[in-house]
C-alpha positions in Angstrom: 40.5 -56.1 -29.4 37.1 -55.2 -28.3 34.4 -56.9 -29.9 31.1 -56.1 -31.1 29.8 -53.3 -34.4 31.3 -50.1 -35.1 28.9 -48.2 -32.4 30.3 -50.5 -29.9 33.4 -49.6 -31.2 33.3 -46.2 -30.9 31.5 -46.5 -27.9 34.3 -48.2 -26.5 37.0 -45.9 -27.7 35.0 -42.8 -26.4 35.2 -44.6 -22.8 38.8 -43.9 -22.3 40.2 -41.1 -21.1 42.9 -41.1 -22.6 40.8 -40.7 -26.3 39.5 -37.6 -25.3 42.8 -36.3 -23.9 43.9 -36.8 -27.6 40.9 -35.2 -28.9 41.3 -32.4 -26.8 45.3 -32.0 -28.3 43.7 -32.0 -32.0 41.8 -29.6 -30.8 44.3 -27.3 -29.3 46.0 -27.7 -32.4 42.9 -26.4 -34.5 42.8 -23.4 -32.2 46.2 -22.6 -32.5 46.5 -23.2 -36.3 44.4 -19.7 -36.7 47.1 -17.7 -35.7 49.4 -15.9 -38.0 52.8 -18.2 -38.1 49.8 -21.1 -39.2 47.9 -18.8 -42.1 48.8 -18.2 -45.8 49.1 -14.3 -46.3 45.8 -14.7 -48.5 43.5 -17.0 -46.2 40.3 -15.3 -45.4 40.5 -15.9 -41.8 42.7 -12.8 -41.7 39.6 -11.0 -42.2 38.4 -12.1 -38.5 42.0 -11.5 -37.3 43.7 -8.1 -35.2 46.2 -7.0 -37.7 48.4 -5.2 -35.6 48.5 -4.0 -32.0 47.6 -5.6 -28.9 45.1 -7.8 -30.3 47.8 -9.3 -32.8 50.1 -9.7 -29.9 47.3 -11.9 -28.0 46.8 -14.2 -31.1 50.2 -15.2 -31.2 50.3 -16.2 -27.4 47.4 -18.2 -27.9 48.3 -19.6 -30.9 51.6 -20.7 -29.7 50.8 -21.6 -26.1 47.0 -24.0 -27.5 49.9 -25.6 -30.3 52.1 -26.6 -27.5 49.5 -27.9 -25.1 47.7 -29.9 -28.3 51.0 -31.6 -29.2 51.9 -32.5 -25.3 48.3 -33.6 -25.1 48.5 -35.7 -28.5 52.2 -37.5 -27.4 50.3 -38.3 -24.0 47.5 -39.8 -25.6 50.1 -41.6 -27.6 52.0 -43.3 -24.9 48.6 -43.6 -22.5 47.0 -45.9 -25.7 50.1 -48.4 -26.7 48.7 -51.8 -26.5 51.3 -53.1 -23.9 50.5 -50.3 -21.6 47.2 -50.3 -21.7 47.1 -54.6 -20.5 49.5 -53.4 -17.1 47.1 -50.9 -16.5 44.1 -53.4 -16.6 42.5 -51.5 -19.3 40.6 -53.6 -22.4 41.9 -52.9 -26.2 40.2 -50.8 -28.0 39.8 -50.4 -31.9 42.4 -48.2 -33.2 40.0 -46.8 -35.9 38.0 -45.8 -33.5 40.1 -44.0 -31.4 41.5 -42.1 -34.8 37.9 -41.3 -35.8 37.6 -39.5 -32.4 41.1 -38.0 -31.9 41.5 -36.6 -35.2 38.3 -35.4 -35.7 38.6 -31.7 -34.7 41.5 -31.7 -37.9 39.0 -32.2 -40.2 37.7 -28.6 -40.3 41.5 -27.2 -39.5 42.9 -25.4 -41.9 46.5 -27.3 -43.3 48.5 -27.3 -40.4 52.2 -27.0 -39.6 52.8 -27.0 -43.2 51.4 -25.0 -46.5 52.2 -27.7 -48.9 48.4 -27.9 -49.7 48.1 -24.7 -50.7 51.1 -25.5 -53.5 49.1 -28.6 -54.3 45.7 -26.0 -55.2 48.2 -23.8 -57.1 49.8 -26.7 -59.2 46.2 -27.9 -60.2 45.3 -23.9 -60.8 48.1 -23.7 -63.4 46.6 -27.2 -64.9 43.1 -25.6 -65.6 44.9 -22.9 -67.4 46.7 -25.0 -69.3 50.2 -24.4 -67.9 52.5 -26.8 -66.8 53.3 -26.9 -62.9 56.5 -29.4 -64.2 58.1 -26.2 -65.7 56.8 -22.9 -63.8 55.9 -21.9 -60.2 52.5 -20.9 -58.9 53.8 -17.3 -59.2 53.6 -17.5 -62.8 49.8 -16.6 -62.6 49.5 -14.6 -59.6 46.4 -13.9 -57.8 44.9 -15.2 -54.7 45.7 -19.2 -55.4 49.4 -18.3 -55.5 49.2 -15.5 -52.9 48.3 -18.4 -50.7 51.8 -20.0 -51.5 54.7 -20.4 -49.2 56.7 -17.5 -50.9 59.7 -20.1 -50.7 58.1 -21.9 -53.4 55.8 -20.2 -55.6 58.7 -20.2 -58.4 59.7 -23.1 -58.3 58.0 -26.1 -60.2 56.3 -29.1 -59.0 58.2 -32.3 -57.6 55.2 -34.6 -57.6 54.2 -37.4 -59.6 51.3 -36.6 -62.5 48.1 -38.6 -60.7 49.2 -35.9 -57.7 49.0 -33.2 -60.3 45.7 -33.9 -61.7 43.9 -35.3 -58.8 44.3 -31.0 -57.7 43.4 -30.4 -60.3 40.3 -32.1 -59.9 39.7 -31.0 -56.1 40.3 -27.1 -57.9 36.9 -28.0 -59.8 35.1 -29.4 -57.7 35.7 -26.4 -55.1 34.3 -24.6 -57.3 37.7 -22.9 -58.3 37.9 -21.5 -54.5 41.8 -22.0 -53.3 40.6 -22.2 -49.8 38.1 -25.0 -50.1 40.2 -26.3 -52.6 42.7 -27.0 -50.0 40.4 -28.5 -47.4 39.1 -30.7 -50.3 42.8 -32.1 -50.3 41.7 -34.1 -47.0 39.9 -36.5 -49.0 42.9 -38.0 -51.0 44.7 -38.0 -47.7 41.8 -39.6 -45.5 41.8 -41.9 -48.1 45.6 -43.1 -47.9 45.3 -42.6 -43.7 42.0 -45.4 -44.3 44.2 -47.4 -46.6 47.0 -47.4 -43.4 45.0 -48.1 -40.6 43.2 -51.3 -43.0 46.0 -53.0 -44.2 48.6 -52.5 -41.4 47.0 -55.0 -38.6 45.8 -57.3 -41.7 49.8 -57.6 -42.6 50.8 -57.8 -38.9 49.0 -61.2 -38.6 50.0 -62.6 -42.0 53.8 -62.0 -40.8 53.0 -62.6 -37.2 53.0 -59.4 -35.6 50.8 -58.5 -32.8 47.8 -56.2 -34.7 46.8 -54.0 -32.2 50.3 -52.9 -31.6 51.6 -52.5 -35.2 48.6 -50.4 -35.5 48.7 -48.5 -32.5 52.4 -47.3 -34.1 51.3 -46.8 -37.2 47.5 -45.4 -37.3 47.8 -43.3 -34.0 51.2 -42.2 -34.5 51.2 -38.2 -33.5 53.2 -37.9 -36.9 50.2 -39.6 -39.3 47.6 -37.4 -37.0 48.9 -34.1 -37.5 50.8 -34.4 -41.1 48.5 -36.8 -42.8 45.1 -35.9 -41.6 45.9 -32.1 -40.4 48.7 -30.8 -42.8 46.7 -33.0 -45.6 50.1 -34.3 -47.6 49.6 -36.0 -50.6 52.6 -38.5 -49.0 49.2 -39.8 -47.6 47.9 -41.9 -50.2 51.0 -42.8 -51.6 51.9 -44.5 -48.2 48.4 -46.2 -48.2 48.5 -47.5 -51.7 51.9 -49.2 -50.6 50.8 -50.6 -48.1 48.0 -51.7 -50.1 50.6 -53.5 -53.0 52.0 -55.1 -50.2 49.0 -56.8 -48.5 47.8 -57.4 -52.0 51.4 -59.6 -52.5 51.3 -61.4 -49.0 47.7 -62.2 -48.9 47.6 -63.6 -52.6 50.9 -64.5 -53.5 50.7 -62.1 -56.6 53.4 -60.0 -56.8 52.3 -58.4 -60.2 49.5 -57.1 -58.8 51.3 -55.9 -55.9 53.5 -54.2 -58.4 50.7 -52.7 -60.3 49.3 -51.0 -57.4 52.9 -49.2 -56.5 53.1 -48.2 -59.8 50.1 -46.2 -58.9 51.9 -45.0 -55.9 54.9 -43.9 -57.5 52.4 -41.7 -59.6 51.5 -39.8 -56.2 55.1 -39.9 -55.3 57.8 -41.5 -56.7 59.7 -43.3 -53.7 57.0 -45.9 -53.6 58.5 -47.4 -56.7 61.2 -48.6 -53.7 59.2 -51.2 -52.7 58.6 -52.6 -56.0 61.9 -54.4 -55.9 60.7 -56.3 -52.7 57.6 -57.8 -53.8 58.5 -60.8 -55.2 60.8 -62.2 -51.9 57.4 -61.9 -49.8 55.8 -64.5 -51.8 59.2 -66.6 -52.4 62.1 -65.4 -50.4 65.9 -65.4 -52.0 68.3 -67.6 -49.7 71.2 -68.0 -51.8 73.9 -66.4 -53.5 75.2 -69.0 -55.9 74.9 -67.7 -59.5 71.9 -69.3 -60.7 69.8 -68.5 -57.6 71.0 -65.2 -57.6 70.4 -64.6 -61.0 66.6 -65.8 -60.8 66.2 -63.3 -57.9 67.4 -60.1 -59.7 64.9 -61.3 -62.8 62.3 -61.5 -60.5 63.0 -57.9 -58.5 64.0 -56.3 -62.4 60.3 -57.9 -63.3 58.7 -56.3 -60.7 59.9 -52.9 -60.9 59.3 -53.3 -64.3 55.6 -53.7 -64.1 55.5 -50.5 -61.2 57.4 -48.3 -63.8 55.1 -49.5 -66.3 51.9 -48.5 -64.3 53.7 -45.1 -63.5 54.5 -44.6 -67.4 51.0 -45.5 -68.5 49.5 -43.1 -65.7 52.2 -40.3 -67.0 51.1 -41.0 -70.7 47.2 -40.8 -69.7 47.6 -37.2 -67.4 49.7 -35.7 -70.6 52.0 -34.3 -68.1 55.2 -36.0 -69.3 58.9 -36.8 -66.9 59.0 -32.7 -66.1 59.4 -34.1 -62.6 62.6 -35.4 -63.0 63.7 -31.2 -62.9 62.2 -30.9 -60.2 63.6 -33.3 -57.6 66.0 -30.8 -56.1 63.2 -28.7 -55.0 62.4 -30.0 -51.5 66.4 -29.4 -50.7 65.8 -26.2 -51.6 65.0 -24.9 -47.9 66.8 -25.9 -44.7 65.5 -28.6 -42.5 66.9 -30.4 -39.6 68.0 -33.1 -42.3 70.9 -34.7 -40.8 72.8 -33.9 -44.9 71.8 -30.2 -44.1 72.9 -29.4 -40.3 75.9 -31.2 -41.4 76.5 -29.2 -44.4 76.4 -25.9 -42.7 77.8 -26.6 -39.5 81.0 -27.4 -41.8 80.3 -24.3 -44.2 80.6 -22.0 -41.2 84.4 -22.6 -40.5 85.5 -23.0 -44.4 83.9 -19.2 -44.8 85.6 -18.0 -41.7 89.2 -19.0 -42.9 89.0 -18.0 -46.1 88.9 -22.0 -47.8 85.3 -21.6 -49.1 84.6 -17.6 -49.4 81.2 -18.3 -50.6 80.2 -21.3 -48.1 78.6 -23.3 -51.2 81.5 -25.4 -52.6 81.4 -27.2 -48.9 77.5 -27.0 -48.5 77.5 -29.0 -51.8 80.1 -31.9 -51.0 78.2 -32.7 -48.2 75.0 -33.1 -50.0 76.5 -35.3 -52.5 77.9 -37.0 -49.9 74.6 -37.9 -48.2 73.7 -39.2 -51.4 76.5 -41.2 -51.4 76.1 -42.4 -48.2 72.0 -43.1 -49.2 72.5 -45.3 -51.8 75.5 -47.0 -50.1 73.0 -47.9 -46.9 70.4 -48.9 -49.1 72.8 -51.3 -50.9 73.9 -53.0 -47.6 70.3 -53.0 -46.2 69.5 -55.5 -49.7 72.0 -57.6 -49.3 71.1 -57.9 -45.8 67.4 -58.1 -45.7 65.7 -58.1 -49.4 65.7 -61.6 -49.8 65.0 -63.2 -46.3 63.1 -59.7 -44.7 61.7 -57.9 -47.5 59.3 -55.6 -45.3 62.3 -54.9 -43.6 64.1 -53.9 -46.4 61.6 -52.0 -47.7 60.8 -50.4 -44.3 64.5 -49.3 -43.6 65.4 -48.6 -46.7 62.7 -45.5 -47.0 64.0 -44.8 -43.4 67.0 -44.4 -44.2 66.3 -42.6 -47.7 64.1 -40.0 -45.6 67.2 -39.4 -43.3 70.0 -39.1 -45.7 68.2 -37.0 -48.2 68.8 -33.1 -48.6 65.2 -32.4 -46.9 63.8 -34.0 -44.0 60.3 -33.3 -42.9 58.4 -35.4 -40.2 55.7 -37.1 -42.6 58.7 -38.3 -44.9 59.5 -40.7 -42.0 55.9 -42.6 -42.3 56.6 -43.9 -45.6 59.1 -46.1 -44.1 57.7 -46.1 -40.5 54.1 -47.1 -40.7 55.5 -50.8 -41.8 58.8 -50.7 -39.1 56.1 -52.6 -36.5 56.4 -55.3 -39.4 60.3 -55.8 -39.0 60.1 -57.3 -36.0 62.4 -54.0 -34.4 64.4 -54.5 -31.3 63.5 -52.6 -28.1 66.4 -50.1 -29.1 65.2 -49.6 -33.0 61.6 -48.9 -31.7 62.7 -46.2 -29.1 64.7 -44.4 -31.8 61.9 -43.9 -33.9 60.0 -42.5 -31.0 62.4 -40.4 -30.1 62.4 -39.3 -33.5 58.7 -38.9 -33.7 59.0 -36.3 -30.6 61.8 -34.7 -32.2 60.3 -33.9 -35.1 56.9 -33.0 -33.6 58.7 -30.3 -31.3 60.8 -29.3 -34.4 57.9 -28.4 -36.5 55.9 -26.7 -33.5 58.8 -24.6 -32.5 59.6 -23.5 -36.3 56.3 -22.2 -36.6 56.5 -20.7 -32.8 59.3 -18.8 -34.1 57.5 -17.1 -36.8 54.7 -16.3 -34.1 57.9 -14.6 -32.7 57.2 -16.5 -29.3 60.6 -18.9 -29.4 60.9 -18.6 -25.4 57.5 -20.0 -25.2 58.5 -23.1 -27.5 61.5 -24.0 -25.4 59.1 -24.9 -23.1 58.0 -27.2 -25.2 61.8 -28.9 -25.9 61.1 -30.0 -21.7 57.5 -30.7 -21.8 58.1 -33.4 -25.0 61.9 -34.2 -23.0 59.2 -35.0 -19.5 56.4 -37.2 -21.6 59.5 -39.3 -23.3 61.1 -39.8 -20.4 57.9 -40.6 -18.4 56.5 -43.0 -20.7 59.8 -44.7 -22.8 63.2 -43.4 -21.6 62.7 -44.5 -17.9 61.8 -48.0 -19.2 64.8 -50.4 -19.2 66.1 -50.9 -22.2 66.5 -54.9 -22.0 63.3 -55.4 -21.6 61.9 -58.3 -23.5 58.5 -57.2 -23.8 57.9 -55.9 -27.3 56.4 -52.4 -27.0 53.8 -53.8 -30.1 52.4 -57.0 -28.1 
């Protein structure tokens, strides 16, 4: 790490080349996002836009074509920064908050990018200032410019998030001055903080579990994934992430799981699968090695306890907001739309056949199985990954567990797989586990920038982009042996 204040920190960081190709990929990415397949139908900066015509015609292309080049630009960065790179290059560490504060700086004035879920959060806290509950109608129940700026997928269907999500936007709504659009820029701030709360406690509980710093946050803080969804798209995943991470430094540093628990309970009140890591607390500060009754039974008091004290938190939160459990409605809502979850591809590739032959006429008998299924097979990998690693590895656990959970689940987007991934560095992965979640990091990047190409109606463009992000993996991971004993986070 380089040494010396925060100038010389950023000084350093602004040295490398290799910064400013990454700031030059968030900045391509600003760019781009002010093309139609990026804007709400209500945003203002329609007013400065071609409509129809030629003019429309050029926005797309450059759009889509400044998207593609910021994402290649931000994976290069990516790979051109890892720790372990950098040292057989010859190049000196630098401070991973200062290469954030640089990279993702042209984001900050972007609007949400490669999702619209902040405009849902503005509409949720809308329908809070007028006394209506988001738990049990859309943002089309009170139509107007906050819900034209809505996903249309989603403006009638009610909120999934926990109630300290639902009144902190309501809060940004006020302080916007009840504008939707600054109202949804405003949303950076709770996600800055989470994205702050990340890149402070990750390297702190690298080196309390003996994990090199610098590499477990170069995963974590710099991944393309945390740029562009937490900081760019603004998700409220953000802070839930960071206060877990928080509860978790909190439990190793000071050997207090309650208070650990206590600050996942406010987690779980931003987003409920935080409450996951709850059950792990208490093996960081005194890990469960056997399986003889007593032992055993000590354990599962102590896990039980801890939950108890996050549901607790979440309860008194949910009691103080008013809002009540309406949530517990709305957890089917993210499945509502198609995604490349593994539960989804599956389920249609298999519903396509069953209509065909007549088995399944309306293709939603077999759609449904096979979400159950997933569900099944969630809670059954979550099961083994306990009795493998909650007593002994906790972080593991807790790491895979969410992993898996964000696989197997109906929906999968790309930030779900931070909530699980920004503490994988911790787990001590194998060269194998830690090339499959980069892999999966490019996947999903190119996923998200070629759905959106698609509505810019420029899908030949974004295939390009399926070899561009195949040429970087293979340049910087794939064509490195995979026996090599180097850890990709020294």
């Amino acid at each position: 790490m380089a040494d010396g204040g925060w100038r010389t920190d950023l000084a350093n960081a602004a040295r490398s080349r290799a910064v400013w190709v990454g700031f030059a990929g968030s900045l391509c990415i600003l760019l781009g996002s002010l093309s139609p397949a990026y804007l709400p139908q209500a945003s203002p900066i329609w007013d400065w836009l071609p409509r129809s015509g030629p003019g429309l015609a050029t926005v797309r292309w450059t759009g889509t074509v400044l998207t593609l080049l910021g994402l290649m630009a931000l994976l290069e960065a990516w790979f051109r920064l890892r720790p372990a790179a950098r040292r057989r290059r010859g190049r000196p560490q630098l401070r991973n908050w200062a290469v954030l504060a640089i990279v993702a700086s042209p984001l900050l004035v972007a609007p949400p990018v490669f999702s619209h879920d902040a405009y849902s959060y503005v509409a949720h806290g809308w329908l809070l200032h007028n006394q209506l509950d988001p738990y049990q109608i859309g943002p089309g129940a009170l139509p107007g410019y906050f819900a034209d700026q809505v996903a249309w997928v989603w403006r009638e269907t009610p909120a999934p998030y926990g109630p300290l999500a639902l009144r902190t936007s309501h809060l940004l709504v006020i302080l916007a001055g009840f504008d939707p659009v600054w109202a949804a820029l405003l949303h950076r701030i709770p996600a800055l903080l989470g994205v702050g709360l990340i890149g402070y406690f990750v390297p702190r509980i690298a080196r309390l579990v003996g994990v090199s710093r610098s590499g477990a946050s170069w995963f974590a803080t710099l991944n393309p994934i945390l740029i562009i969804d937490f900081i760019g798209g603004a998700h409220n995943d953000s802070l839930m992430t960071g206060l877990m991470v928080f509860g978790i430094w909190l439990t190793l540093r000071h050997r207090s799981w309650w208070a650990g628990a206590m600050v996942i309970g406010i987690a779980a009140a931003i987003k409920q699968p935080a409450l996951l890591a709850a059950v792990a607390l208490p093996f960081m500060v005194r890990p469960w090695t056997s399986w003889r009754p007593r032992p055993l039974a000590a354990a599962m008091g102590r896990a039980l306890t801890s939950l108890a004290i996050a549901v607790a938190v979440f309860v008194a939160i949910t009691w103080a907001t008013g809002l009540g459990f309406g949530w517990i409605n709305a957890t089917d809502v993210p499945g509502r739309v198609d995604t490349v979850s593994p539960v989804t591809i599956l389920g249609r590739v298999l519903q396509y056949p069953a209509t065909a032959f007549g088995w399944d006429p309306t293709g939603s008998a077999v759609f449904d199985v096979i979400r159950k299924l997933g569900v099944v097979v969630m809670v059954v990998g979550m099961v083994w990954f306990a009795i493998l690693y909650l007593g002994r590895r906790p972080i593991r656990f807790v790491s895979w567990s969410l992993l898996w959970f964000s696989l197997t689940a109906p929906a999968l987007h790309s930030w779900y797989l931070l909530w699980g991934g920004v503490l994988l560095p911790m787990t001590s992965p194998g060269r194998r586990t830690v090339r499959a979640a980069i892999v999966a990091t490019v996947v999903l990047l190119a996923y998200n920038a070629l759905n959106f190409g698609i509505r810019n109606g420029l899908w030949v463009i974004m295939l390009i982009l399926v070899g561009a992000a195949y040429w970087t993996i293979h340049t910087h991971e794939l064509s490195q042996p995979i026996d090599d004993e180097e850890s990709v986070f020294e």
